[in-house]
N, C-alpha and C positions, 0 to 999 in steps of 0.2 A: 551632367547626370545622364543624358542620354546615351554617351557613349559606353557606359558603366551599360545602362538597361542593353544594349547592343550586344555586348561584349556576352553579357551572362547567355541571352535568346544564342546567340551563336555560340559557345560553350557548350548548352544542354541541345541542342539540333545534334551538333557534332558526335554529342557523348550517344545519343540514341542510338546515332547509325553507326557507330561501331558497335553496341552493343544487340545491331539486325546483325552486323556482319559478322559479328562471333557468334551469335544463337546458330548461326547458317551451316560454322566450320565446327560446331560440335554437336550438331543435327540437335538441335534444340529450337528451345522458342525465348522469347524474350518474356521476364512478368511483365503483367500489366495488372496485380491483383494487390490492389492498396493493404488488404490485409498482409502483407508478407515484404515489407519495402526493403527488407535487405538482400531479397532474392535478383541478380539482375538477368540472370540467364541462368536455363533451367534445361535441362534432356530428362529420358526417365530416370536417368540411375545419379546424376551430378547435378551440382548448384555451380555459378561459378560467379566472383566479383569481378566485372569489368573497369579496367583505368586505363586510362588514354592521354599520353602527352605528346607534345609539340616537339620538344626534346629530343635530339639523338641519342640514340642508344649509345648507354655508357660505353666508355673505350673496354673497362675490366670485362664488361658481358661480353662483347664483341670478341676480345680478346680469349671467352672460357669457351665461345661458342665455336670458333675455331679451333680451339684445342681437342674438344669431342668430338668434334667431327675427322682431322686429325686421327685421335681414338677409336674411332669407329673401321678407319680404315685400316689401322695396325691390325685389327683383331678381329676382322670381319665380325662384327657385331654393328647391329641396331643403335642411332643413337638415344641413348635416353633421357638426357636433359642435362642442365647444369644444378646443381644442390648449389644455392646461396644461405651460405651460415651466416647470421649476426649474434655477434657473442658480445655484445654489452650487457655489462652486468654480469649477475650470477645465473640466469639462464640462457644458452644456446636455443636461437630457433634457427629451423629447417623450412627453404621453401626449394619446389622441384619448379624448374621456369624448361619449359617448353616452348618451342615456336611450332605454332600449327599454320598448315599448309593447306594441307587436302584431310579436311576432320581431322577428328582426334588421334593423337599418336597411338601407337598399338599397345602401350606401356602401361596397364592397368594402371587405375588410381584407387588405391583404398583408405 
């Protein structure tokens, strides 16, 4: 049982400080207002949910993130992320997956 209680205290330390070190690269702050628990990172104008794994980055991401970048260079353009569609089922969702670097990318989010 200990190592369970272990496992979790180092899980939730971990998830904190990435979720300092993202408030940092989108010039935000991190909540800390129990009223609001699904907020984990906040700037004026965006909310955003932090996730964190152990994990290597899928080979497909890897794989798209070279290809924009790739893209970016054919057409002298700005990269602007990879669109990951999941189309199980009858609806298509859209997510825009960015890596940030230095803050937030230039790429409006609306």
């Amino acid at each position: 049982m200990r190592d369970a209680k272990k496992i979790n205290r180092n899980n939730r330390r971990r998830g904190k400080e990435y979720e300092r070190r993202s408030a940092v690269l989108v010039d935000g702050t991190r909540n800390l207002d129990k009223s609001r628990p699904h907020t984990d990172v906040e700037n004026d104008t965006h909310v955003f949910e932090i996730k964190s794994s152990q994990s290597k980055v899928p080979t497909r991401l890897n794989h798209a993130v070279d290809q924009v970048g790739l893209a970016s260079e054919e057409s002298n353009k700005d990269i602007g992320g990879v669109i990951w569609v999941y189309t199980k089922g009858t609806r298509a969702r859209y997510f825009l997956i960015q890596e940030i670097t230095n803050g937030m990318p230039e790429l409006p989010i609306t």
